[in-house]
Structures are given as C-alpha cells and as structure tokens.
matplotlib code that plots the C-alpha trace (Angstrom):
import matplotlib.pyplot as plt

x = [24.9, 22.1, 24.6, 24.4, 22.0, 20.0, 18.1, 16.4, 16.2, 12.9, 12.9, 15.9, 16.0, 13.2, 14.7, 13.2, 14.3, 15.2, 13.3, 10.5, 7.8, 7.0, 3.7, 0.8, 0.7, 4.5, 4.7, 2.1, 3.7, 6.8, 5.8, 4.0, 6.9, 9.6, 7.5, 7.4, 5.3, 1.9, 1.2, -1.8, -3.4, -5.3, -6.4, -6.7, -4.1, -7.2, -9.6, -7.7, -7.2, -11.0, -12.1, -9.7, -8.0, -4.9, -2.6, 0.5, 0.6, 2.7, 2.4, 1.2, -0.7, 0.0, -1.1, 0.8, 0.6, 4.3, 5.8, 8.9, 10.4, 10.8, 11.3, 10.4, 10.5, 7.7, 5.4, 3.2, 3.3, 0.4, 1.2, -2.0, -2.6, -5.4, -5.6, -6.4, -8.9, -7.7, -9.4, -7.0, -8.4, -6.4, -4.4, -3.1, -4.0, -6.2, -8.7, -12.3, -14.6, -15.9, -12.7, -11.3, -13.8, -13.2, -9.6, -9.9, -11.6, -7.9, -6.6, -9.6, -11.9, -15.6, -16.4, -13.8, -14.8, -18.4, -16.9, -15.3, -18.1, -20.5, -17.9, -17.8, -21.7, -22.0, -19.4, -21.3, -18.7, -21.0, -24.1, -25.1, -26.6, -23.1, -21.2, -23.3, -23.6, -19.5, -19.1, -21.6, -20.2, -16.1, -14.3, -11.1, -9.2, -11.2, -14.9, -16.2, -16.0, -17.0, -20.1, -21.2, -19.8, -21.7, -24.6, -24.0, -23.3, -26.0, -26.6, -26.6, -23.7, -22.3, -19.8, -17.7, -18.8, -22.5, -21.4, -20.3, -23.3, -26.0, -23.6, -23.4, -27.5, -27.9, -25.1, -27.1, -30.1, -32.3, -34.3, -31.9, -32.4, -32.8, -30.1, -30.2, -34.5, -36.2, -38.1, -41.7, -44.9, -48.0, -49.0, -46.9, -44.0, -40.7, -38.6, -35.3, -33.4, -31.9, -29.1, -29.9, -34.1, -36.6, -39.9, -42.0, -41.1, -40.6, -36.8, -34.0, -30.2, -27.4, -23.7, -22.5, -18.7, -18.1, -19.1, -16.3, -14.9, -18.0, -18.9, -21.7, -23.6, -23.5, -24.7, -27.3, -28.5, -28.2, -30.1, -33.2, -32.6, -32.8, -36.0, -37.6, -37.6, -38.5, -41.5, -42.3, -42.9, -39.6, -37.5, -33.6, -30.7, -27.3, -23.9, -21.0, -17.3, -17.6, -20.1, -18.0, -15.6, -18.5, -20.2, -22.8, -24.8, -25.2, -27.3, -29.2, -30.1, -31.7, -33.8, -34.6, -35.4, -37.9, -39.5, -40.6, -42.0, -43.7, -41.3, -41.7, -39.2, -35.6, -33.6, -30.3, -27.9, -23.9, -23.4, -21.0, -21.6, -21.5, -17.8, -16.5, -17.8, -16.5, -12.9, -10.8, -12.5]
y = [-42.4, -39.7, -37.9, -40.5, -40.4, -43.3, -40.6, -36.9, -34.6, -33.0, -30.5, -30.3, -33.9, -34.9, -37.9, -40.2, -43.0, -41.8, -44.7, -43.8, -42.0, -38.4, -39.0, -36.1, -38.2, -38.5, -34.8, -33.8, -36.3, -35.0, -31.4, -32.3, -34.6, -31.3, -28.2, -27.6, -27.9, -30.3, -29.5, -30.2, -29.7, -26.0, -24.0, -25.4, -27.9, -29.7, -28.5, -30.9, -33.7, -33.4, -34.1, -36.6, -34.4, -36.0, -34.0, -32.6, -28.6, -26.1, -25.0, -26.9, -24.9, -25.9, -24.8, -25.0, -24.1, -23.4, -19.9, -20.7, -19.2, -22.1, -21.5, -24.5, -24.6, -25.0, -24.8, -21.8, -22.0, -20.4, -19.9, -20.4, -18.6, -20.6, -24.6, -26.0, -28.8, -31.7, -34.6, -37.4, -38.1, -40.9, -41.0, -37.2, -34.7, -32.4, -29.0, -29.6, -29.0, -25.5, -24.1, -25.1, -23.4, -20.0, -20.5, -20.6, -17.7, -15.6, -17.1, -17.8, -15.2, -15.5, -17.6, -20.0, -20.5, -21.0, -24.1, -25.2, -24.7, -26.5, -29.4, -29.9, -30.0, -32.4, -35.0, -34.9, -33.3, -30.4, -28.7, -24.8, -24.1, -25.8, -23.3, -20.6, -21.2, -21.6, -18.5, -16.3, -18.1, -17.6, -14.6, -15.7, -14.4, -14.4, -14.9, -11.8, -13.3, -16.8, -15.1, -14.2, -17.1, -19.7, -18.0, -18.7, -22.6, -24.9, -28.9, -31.4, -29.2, -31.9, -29.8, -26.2, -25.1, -25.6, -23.3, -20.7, -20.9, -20.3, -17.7, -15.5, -15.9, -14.9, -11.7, -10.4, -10.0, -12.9, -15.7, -18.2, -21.8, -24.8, -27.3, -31.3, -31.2, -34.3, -32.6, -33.9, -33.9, -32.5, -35.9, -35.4, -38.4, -38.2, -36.9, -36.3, -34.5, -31.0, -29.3, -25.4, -25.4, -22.6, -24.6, -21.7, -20.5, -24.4, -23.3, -25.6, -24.3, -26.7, -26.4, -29.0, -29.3, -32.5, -31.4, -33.1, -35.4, -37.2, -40.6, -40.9, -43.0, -40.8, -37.7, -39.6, -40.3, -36.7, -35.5, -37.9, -36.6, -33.2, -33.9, -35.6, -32.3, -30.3, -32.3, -32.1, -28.7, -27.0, -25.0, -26.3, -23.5, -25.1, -23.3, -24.7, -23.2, -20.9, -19.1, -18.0, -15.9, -13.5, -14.3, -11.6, -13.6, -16.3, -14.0, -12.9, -16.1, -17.0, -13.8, -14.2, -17.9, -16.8, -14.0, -15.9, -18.0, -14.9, -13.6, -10.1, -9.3, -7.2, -7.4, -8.3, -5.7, -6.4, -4.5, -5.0, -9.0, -9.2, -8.0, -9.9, -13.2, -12.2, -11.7, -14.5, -16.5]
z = [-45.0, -44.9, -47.7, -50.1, -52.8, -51.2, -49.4, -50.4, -47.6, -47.2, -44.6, -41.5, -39.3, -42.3, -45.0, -47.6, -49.6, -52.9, -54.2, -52.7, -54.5, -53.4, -52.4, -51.0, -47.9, -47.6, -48.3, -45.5, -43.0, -43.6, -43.0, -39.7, -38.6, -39.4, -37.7, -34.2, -31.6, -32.6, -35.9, -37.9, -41.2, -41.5, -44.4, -47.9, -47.0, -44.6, -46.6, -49.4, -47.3, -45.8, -49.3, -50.2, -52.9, -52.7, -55.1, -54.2, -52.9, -53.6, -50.1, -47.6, -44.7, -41.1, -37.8, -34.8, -30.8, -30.7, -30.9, -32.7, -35.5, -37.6, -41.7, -43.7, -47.3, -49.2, -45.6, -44.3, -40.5, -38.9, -35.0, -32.8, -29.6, -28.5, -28.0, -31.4, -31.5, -34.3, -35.2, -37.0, -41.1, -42.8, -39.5, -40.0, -37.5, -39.4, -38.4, -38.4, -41.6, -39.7, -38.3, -41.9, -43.6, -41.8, -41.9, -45.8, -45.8, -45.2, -48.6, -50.7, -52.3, -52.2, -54.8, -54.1, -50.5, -51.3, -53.5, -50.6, -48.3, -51.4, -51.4, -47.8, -47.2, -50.4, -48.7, -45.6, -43.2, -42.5, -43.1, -44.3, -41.0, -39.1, -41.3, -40.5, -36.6, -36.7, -38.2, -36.2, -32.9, -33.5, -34.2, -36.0, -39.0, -42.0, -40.4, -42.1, -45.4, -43.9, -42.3, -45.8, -47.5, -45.1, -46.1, -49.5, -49.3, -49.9, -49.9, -52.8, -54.9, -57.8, -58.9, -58.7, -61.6, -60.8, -57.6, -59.9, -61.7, -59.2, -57.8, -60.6, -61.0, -57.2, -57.7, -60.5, -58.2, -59.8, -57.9, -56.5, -58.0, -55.6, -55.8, -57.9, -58.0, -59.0, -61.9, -62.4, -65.6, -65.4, -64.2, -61.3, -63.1, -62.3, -65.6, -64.8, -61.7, -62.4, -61.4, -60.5, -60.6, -60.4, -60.0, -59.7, -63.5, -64.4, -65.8, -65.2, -65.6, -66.5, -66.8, -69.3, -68.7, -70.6, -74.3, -76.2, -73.8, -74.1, -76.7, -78.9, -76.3, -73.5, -76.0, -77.5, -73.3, -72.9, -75.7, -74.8, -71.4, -72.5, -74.8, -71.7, -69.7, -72.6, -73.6, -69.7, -69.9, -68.4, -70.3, -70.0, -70.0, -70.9, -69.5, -71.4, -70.3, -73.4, -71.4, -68.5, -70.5, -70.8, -67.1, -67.1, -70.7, -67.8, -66.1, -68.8, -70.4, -66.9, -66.9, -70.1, -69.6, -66.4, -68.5, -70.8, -67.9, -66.3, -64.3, -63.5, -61.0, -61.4, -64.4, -63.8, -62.0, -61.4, -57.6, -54.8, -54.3, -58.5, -58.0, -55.4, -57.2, -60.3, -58.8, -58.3, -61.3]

ax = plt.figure().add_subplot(projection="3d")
ax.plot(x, y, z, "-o")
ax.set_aspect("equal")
plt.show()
C-alpha cells in the first residue's frame, strides 16, 4: 500500500499522504520522527521555528544524543556529547533562544547572527545581557563569534536591515545610535519615534525599505512625518536598499550628518570588524 501513489515517502519508516500538503511543520516533524535517538530543533532550523518563520528549509538542522551514523536527505545531524536541554515550541522539541544563538554562530557570519540575536531580543525570548552571559559561561562550537556577536545585539530591533544599518555605522568607528527613540521638541513634545538615534548630535538614521511598494496615503504620512522631525530640530538620514550596494556612503552620510551637528570625533575607518560585517551581505 505504502508503494502506491497514495503516499510520498519522506525519509526511511517516514510516509505522507500524497494529498497532504508539504507543510514546514510536517517537514520538521517528519525529520524528528526519522533521526535517531531524541532529536530536536538546533541551529537556524530553531532559530526559524523560535521566531515563527514558518517557511520550508532547504536543510533542516537537528541535534541529537545518539551516536549513530544515520544519512537523511535533506537533514544535517549534529551528534551531541552532552545531555541537550529542549524545551517543546508549537509542541516540537526545540533548543533554547541562547544555546540556539551560539549554535548559529558555526553557520552564520557576523552580521547575520547579530540579526538573529536582534530578532530574538525583539520577540522577547531573550535579552542582550542573557546572550552575553550564555556566551561567556559555555564553551561550545561557534561561541567565539557568539561572544562578539552578543555584544553586538541590542533591544527594540524592527527589522534586519535596520541591524545592518547600525552595524555598518558602529564598524566604521562612529558613535553607535540607540535603538526606536521617542524623539522629542525643544518644548520637550513627543514628535515622532526613530529608528537608529544619536540624541547627543540630534541626528536620526532611517532605513526606508518600502519606497515603491508603498500608496499615496502612506507617503503623504511619511512625508509629514518626516517634516515633523525636521521642523523639530533633528536632522533625518534616509537608507533606501540603493544605498547598500555601496555600504561604506552609509557611513559617510552619518558622519557627515553628525559633523554638521558638532561632531568632532574619528572619521570613518573600514578595519578588521568593517570586514567581517561586510562579508556575508
């Protein structure tokens, strides 16, 4: 019966109706129900599921306590010497938000992991300081990027790309900008809230991702937005995707956004950390 075309075989001893739709749920379930031993969710396969990014993956990242040599298509099996410590999320058996974090840090690069590490503060599954204290306290694959990565994550993070943004303004050696700031007049009213903020130079940096996709009542908000905080007496600096085909203008249009402001520190300069955030975008 299992031959007919009523089913689709997954992985060995692992069937589904052919009528039923290949779900990411179905897919994980059926990767846990095939490996050996008590497998759960690890890597960017948890960190997926911890977000609810239900999409499904190309590979789907497992960890397991058993030591045999098990080939599954389509599966990466990591073997764990030491007793892993699963929670259940959506009623899969899934790695915590810290040991998740570090365990992304063997397939992600730098900047990718401090979007993960942004994304999991901003659901509320961790905190910066969690990330940190995990890190320091565990010495697992990939924690010396984690180390410096945790120390990179921060609260309130909308979105990647606003992650990428304050990272490329902190690799270049300027003043990091604080994270969604409710931007206030002179008279101390509440104007608008901004994304990456440097109060002490009043200078707000933006990254508009939704240029075209946007309709003409949503621009027109934006622009009066955008008037508010200029009238207000900060000066706005808009990112659009265009930007990040030449990242190192991003940089520049900050600094020269702060000098103009008073700023009298370092001009940008593209080192070691410049590098590594610049590689796997």
């Amino acid at each position: 019966m299992l031959r007919s075309a009523r089913f689709v075989r997954l992985h060995p001893r692992v069937w589904r109706l052919g009528a039923t739709e290949l779900t990411p749920r179905l897919q994980l379930e059926a990767a846990v129900l095939a490996a050996p031993g008590r497998a759960v969710l690890s890597h960017v396969t948890a960190l997926d599921w911890l977000l609810g990014t239900d999409r499904l993956a190309a590979v789907v990242h497992l960890s397991t306590d058993s030591t045999a040599q098990t080939v599954l298509q389509g599966v990466r099996l990591h073997r764990r010497r030491h007793a892993l410590a699963p929670r259940p999320v959506r009623g899969i058996a899934c790695l915590g938000p810290e040991r998740t974090f570090v365990d992304c840090a063997t397939v992600l690069g730098l900047r990718r992991l401090v979007r993960a590490g942004d994304a999991l503060s901003r659901a509320g599954l961790t905190t910066p300081a969690r990330l940190v204290r995990y890190a320091d306290e565990h010495h697992l694959d990939g924690v010396i990027r984690a180390r410096e990565a945790a120390h990179l994550v921060r609260p309130r993070v909308d979105s990647p790309r606003e992650t990428d943004v304050r990272l490329l303004i902190v690799a270049a050696g300027l003043p990091e900008p604080e994270t969604n700031v409710e931007l206030l007049d002179d008279r101390g009213q509440w104007v608008a809230r901004g994304d990456l903020v440097l109060p002490a130079w009043r200078v707000v940096v933006e990254h508009d991702g939704w240029v075209h996709e946007r309709d003409a009542v949503q621009r027109q908000k934006d622009h009066l937005r955008r008037e508010r905080i200029h009238a207000a007496g900060w000066t706005l600096v808009v990112i659009t995707v265009a930007d990040f085909e030449r990242p190192a203008s991003i940089a520049w249009r900050a600094h020269a956004a702060l000098v103009a402001r008073g700023y009298r520190g370092p001009r940008p300069s593209f080192g070691s950390l410049w590098a590594r955030v610049r590689r796997d975008m």
